[in-house]
C-alpha positions in Angstrom: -0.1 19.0 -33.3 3.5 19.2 -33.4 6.3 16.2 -32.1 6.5 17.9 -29.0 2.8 17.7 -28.0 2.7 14.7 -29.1 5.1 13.1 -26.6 4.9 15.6 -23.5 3.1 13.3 -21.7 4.2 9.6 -23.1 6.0 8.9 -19.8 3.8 10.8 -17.3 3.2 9.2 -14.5 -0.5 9.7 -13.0 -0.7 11.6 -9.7 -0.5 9.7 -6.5 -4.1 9.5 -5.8 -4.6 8.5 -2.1 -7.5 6.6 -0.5 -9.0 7.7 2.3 -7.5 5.9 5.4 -11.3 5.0 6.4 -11.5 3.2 2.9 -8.3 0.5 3.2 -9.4 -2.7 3.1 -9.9 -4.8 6.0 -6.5 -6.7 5.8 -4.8 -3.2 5.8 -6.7 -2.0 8.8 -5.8 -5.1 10.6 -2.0 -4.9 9.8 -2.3 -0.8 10.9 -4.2 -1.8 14.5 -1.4 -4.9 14.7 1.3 -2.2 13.7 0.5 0.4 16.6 -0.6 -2.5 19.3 2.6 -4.0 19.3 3.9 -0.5 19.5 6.2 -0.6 16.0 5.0 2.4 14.7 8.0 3.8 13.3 9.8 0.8 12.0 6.7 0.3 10.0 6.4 4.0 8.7 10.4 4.1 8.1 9.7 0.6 6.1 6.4 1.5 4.3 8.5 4.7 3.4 11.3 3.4 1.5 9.2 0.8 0.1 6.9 3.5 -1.9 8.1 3.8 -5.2 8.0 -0.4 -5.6 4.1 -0.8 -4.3 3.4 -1.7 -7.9 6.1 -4.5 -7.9 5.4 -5.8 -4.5 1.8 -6.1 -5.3 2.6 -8.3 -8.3 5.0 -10.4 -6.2 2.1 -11.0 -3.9 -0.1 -12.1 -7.1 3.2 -15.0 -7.4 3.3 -15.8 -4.2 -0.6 -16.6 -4.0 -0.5 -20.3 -4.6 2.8 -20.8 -2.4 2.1 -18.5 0.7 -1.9 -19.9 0.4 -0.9 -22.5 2.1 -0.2 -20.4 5.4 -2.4 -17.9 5.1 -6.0 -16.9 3.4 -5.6 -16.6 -0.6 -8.2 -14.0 -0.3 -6.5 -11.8 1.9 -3.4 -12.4 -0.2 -5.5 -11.0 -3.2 -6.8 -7.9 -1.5 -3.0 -6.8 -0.5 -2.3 -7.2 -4.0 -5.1 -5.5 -5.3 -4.4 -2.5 -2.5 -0.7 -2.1 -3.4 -1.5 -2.0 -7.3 -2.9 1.5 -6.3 -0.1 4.5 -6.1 -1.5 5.9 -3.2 -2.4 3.3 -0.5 0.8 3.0 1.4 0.8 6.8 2.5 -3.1 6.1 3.4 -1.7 3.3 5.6 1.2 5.1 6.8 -1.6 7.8 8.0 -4.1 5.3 9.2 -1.4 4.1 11.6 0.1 7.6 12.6 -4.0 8.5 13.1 -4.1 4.8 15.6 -0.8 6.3 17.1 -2.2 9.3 18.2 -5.7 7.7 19.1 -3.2 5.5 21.4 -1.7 8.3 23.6 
């Protein structure tokens, strides 16, 4: 195997996987049905969109934030956001769960 083979793939990213919109955890669902009640669809999509490519990054600035923001909120819902956005592919499956609530809506 030659140099070249060797290091095709060294910086490959792996493909944006997407969950299922049905499969987002609770917190997730809550935040689309919150999202489309209060009728802020497309701020949200516009925001989840540019926010994409740093999912990774915000999820471990949720991990920090844990013991600071536990005080105002649940630590366990905390920890499933961070868990969700360490996954590539969750912010277009919320970002269609809250298109899907959108349409349900009209």
């Amino acid at each position: 195997m030659g140099f070249k083979e060797k290091w095709q793939h060294a910086f490959a990213l792996a493909p944006e996987v997407a969950p299922e919109a049905d499969a987002l955890p609770d917190i997730l669902e809550k935040f689309a049905i919150t999202v489309v009640k209060r009728r802020m669809e497309t701020p949200a999509i516009l925001f989840l969109e540019m926010v994409k490519p740093l999912n990774f990054l915000g999820s471990q600035l949720v991990f920090a934030a844990v013991p600071i923001a536990g005080v105002f909120t649940s630590a366990d819902e905390l920890s499933q956001v961070a868990k969700a956005l360490e996954h590539r592919g969750v912010i277009a499956a919320l970002v269609t769960r809250i298109e899907e609530l959108s349409i349900r809506r009209q």
